[in-house]
N, C-alpha and C positions, 0 to 999 in steps of 0.2 A: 541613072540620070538620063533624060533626052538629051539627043544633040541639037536640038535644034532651042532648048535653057542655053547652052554654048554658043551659037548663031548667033542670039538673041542678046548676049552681052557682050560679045565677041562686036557686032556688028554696031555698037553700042560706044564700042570705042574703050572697054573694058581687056586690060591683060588680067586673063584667068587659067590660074593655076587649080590643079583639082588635086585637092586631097582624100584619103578614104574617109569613108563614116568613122573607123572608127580612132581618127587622129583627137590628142586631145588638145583642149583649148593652149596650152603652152607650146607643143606643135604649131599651131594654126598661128599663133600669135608671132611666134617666132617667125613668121615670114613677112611680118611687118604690113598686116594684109590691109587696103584701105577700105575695106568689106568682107562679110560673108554672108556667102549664099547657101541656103538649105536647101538641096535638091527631093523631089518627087523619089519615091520607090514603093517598093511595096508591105502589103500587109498591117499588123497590128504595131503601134510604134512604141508602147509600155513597156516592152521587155529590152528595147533599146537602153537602158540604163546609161551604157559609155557614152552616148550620142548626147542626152537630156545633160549628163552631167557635164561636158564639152561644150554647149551651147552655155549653159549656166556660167563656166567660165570666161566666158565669151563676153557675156550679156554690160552691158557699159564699156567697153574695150574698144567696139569698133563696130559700126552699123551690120544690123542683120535681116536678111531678105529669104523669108520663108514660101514653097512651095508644094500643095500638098502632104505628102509625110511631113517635108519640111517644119509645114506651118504646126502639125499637131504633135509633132517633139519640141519648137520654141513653146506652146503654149501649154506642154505638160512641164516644162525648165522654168517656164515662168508660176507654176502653180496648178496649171486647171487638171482637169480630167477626162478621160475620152470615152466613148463608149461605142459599141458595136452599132451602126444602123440595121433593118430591119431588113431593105432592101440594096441599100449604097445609090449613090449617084454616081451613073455613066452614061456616057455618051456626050454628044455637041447638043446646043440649043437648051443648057442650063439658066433659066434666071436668075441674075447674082443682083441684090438692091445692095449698089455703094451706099452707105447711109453718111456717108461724108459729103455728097457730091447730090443724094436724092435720085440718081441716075440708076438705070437698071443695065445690065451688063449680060450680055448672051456668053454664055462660058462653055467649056469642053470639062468634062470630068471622069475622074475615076478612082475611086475611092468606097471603100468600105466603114470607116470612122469616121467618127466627127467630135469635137471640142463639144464640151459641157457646158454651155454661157453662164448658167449660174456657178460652177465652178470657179472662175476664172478671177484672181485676186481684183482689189480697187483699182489696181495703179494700171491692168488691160483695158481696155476697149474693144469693144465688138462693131467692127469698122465694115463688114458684109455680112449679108443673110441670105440665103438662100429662099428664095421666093414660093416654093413648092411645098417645103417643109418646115422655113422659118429654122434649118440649123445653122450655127456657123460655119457663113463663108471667109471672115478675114478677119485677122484680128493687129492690135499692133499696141507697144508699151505708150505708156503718157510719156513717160521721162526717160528711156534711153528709145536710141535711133534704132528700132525693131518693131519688123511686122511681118506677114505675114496671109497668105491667103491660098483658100485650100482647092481652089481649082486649078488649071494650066491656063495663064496670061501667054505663053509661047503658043497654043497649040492655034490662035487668031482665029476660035468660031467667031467672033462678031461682026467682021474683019478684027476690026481693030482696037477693039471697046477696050481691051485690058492693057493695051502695049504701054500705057502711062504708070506702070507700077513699077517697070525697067528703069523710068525716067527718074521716079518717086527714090527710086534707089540710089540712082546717080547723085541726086539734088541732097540726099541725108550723108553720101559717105563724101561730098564737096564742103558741106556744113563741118563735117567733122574734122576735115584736112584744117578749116580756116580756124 
């Protein structure tokens, strides 16, 4: 996980406690959490099993905020499928089209996988795309408070184009308190 995912909800006005990957959803829940956060790491996220199966119990419990790896273990938990790119995206100055908002979003990445769009049950939505190659960049549930997006909102290539998904997080796990 970066520290500066921690900065960023820390600074945010968020108490964040960090548990490992591989805690499970009765763990996680037992701490009475008003969120969770899927952190960034590395590699192929399929063989993750405890993590997919952790989020799965998660999923309606309490809002979930995914971040690269993050996003493509919520969106293997929720159904889809992943596959190897060809070449990956990395670097800054990524094109990300919100297709919620119509806006285009300058993002930092790095990453080797990506979410299977056709994959991905009814009840997902494919909420960013990557503009380069048309994969998915975000994805988030209709009906519980989870989403999810496979670039770094912390790492601020835009300045600031992404710092609203922090907010987007706050405003689902505030819905959820009420």
């Amino acid at each position: 996980m970066k520290w500066n995912i921690l900065r960023h909800l820390s600074d945010m006005g968020f108490r964040v406690s960090v548990v490992p990957g591989t805690a499970t959803a009765e763990e996680v829940l037992a701490q009475n959490p008003d969120g969770v956060f899927l952190s960034n790491g590395p590699g192929d996220p399929r063989p993750l099993d405890y993590a997919i199966s952790t989020i799965r119990g998660l999923m309606g419990k309490t809002p979930i905020f995914g971040i690269c790896l993050g996003q493509q273990l919520l969106g293997l938990a929720l159904g889809g499928e992943i596959y190897k790119l060809k070449f990956g995206h990395r670097g800054a100055n990524q094109p990300v089209l919100n297709k919620i908002t119509n806006h285009v979003e300058i993002t930092t990445q790095n990453h080797g996988f990506a979410l299977n769009a056709d994959s991905l049950p009814g009840d997902v939505e494919v909420t960013h795309l990557n503009l380069n190659d048309q994969t998915v960049e975000g994805i988030r549930h209709k009906s519980h408070p989870a989403f999810g997006v496979q670039y770094h909102p912390e790492a601020s290539a835009g300045p600031h184009d992404s710092q609203y998904l922090f907010g987007e997080f706050a405003r689902m796990m505030a819905a959820a308190k009420a």
